[in-house]
C-alpha positions as CSV (number, residue, x, y, z in Angstrom):
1,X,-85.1,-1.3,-37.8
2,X,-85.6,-4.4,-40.0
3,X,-83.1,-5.9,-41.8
4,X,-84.9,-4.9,-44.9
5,X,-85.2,-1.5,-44.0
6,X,-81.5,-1.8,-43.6
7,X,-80.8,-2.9,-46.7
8,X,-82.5,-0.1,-48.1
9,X,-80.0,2.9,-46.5
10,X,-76.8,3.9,-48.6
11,X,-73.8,2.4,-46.1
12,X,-71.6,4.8,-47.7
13,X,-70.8,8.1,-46.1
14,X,-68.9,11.6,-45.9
15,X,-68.8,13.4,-42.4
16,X,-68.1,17.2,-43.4
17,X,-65.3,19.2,-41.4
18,X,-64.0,15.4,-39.6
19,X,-61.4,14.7,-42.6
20,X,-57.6,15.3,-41.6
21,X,-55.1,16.4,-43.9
22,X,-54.3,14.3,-46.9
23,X,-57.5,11.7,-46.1
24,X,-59.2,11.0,-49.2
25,X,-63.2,11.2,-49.2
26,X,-65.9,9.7,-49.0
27,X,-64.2,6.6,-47.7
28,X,-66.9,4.7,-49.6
29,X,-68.6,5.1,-52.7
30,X,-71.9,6.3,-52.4
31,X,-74.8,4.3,-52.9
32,X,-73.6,1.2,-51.3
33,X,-75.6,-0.8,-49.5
34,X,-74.9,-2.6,-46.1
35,X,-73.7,-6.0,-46.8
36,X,-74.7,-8.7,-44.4
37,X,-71.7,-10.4,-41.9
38,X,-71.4,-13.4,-44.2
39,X,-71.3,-10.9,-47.6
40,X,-68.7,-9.0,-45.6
41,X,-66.9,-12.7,-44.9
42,X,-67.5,-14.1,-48.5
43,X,-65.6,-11.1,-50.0
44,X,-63.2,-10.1,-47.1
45,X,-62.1,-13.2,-45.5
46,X,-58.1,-13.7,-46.0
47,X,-57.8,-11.1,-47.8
48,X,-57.5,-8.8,-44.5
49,X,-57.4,-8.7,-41.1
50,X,-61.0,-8.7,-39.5
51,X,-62.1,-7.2,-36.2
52,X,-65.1,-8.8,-35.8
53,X,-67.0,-6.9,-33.9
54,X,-70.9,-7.9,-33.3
55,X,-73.2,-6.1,-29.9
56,X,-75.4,-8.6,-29.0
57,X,-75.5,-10.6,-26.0
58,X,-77.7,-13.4,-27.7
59,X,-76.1,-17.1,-27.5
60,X,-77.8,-18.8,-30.5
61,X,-75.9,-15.0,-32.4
62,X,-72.8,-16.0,-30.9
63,X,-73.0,-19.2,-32.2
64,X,-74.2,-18.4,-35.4
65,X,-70.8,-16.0,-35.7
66,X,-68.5,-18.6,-33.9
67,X,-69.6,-21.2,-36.9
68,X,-69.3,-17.9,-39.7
69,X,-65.7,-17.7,-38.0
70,X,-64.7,-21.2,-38.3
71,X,-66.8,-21.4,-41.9
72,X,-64.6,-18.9,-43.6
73,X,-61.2,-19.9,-41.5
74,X,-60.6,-16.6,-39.9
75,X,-58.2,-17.9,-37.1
76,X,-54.8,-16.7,-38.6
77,X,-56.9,-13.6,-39.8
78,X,-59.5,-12.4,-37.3
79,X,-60.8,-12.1,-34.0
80,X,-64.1,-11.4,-32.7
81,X,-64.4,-8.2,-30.5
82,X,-66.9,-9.4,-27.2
83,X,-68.2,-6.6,-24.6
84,X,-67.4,-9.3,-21.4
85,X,-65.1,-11.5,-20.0
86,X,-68.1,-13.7,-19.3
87,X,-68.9,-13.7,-23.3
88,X,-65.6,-14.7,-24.1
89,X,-65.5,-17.6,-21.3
90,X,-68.6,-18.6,-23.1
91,X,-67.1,-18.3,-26.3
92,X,-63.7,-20.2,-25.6
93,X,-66.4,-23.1,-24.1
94,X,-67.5,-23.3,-27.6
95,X,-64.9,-23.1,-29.2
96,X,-61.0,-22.3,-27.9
97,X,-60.0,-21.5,-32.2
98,X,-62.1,-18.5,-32.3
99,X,-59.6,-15.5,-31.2
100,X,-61.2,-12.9,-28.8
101,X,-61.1,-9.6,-27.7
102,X,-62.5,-8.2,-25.0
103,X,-63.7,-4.6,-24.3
104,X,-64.6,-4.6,-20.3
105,X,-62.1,-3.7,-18.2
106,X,-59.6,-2.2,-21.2
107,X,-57.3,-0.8,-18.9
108,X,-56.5,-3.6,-17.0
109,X,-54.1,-5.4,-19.0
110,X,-53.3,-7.6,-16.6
111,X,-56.5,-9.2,-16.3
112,X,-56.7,-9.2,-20.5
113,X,-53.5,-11.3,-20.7
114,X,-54.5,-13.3,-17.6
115,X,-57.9,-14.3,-19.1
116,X,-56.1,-15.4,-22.6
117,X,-56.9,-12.6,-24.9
118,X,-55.5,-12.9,-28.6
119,X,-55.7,-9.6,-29.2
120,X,-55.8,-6.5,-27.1
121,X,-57.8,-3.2,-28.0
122,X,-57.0,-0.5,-25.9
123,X,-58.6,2.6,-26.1
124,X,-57.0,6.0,-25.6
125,X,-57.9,6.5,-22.3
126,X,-55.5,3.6,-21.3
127,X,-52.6,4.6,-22.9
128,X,-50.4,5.9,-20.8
129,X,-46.6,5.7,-20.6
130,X,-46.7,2.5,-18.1
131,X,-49.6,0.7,-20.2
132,X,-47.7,1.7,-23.9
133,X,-44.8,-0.1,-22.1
134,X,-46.3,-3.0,-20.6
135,X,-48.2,-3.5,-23.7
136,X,-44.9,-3.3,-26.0
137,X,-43.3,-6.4,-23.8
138,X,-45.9,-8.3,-23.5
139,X,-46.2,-9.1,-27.1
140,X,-49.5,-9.2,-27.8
141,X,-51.6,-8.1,-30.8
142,X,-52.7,-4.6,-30.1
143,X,-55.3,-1.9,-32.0
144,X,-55.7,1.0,-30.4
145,X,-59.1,2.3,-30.8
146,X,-58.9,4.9,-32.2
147,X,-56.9,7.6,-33.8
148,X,-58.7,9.7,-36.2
149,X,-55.8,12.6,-36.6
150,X,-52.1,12.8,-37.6
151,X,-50.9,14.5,-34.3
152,X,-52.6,11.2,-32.5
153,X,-51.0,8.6,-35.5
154,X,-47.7,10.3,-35.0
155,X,-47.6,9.9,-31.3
156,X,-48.2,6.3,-31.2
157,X,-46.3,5.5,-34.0
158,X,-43.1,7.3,-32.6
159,X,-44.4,5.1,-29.0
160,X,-44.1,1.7,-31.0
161,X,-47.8,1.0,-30.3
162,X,-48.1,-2.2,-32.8
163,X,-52.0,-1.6,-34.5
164,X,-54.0,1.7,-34.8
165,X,-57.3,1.7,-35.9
166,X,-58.7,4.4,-37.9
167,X,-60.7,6.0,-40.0
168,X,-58.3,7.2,-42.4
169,X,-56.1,4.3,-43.4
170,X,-54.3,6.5,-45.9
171,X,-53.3,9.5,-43.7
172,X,-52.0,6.4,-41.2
173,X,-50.4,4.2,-44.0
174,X,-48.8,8.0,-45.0
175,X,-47.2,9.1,-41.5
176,X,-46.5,5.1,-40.9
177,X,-44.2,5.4,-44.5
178,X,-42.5,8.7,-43.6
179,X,-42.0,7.3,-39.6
180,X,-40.0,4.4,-41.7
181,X,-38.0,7.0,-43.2
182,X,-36.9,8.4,-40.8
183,X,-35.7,5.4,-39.0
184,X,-33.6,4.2,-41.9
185,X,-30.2,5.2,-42.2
C-alpha cells in the first residue's frame, strides 16, 4: 500500500468482544488518521516512553530512524525495538546512544544482557518462574509483550515483572492502583 493510501484509512479502531472488564472503548477516536514516525515524535517525544518499533531490514531506514532518534532526543525516553542481534550490532556501529531492543532469541536472556540490551521485551512464552527471577535481579528495563486481560496483569504484577505492555492501559493502571493497595499498610 502507498503511503497515500495510508493516509487515507481511519487509524482508529474498536475490536468487538476483545475488551476486558473496565477497558474503556474505542481506544482512539474515530476518524483519525495514521500519523507519520516523525508526527508521532513531534507530538510524543518526552512526553512518554517510546517503544520504537519499525520492521524493515533497510539500512538507509535505519538510519533515517537512528537520526529521528537522536533529532527528537529520545535516549532517556525511548528505545528502538530491532528483529536481530545483527541489526542492533549495526545499529550500536552507528550510533552506541540509540537504546535497543531486540526480539530474536527473547528467551535467552543471557545472550540479551550479554549483547548490551537497554531494554528487554519478553514475551509470554518466556516467562517462566526462573526467567521472572533472573529478569527481576538483573535490573534491566523490562516490557512484557503482552497482557491484554486482568487475570494476566494481575499475575505479573503480583510476580514484580517491572513493564507490561498492553492494550488497555486503564484496566492495567487500575489493577496496578489496587496491587499498591494492598501492599500498603
Amino acid at each position: 500500500m502507498l503511503w497515500r493510501e495510508l493516509k487515507q484509512l481511519d487509524a482508529s479502531h474498536h475490536w468487538p468482544g476483545r475488551v476486558p472488564d473496565n477497558a474503556a472503548t474505542p481506544m482512539v477516536p474515530p476518524d483519525v488518521a495514521i500519523p507519520t514516525l516523525e508526527e508521532a515524535l513531534a507530538t510524543l517525544a518526552g512526553k512518554v516512553g517510546l517503544n520504537i518499533q519499525v520492521k524493515t531490514t533497510s539500512r538507509d531506514m535505519l538510519n533515517k530512524i537512528i537520526q529521528l532518534y537522536l533529532d527528537y532526543e529520545l535516549t532517556d525516553s525511548g528505545f528502538r525495538m530491532l528483529r536481530s542481534f545483527e541489526q542492533g550490532a549495526w545499529v550500536r556501529s552507528r550510533s552506541p546512544d540509540v537504546a535497543i531492543c531486540i526480539g530474536e532469541d527473547r528467551h535467552d536472556l543471557e545472550k540479551h544482557l550479554a549483547f548490551g540490551v537497554d531494554y528487554l521485551q519478553p514475551n509470554l512464552r518466556c516467562l517462566n518462574d526462573s526467567y521472572i527471577e533472573a529478569l527481576i535481579k538483573s535490573g534491566m528495563p523490562a516490557n512484557v509483550f503482552y497482557a491484554n486481560d486482568r487475570e494476566t496483569m494481575t499475575t505479573f504484577i503480583r510476580k514484580g515483572i517491572p513493564g507490561i505492555m498492553t492494550d488497555y492501559p486503564d484496566l492495567l493502571l487500575s489493577l496496578v492502583e489496587s496491587h499498591s493497595k494492598e501492599e500498603t499498610p
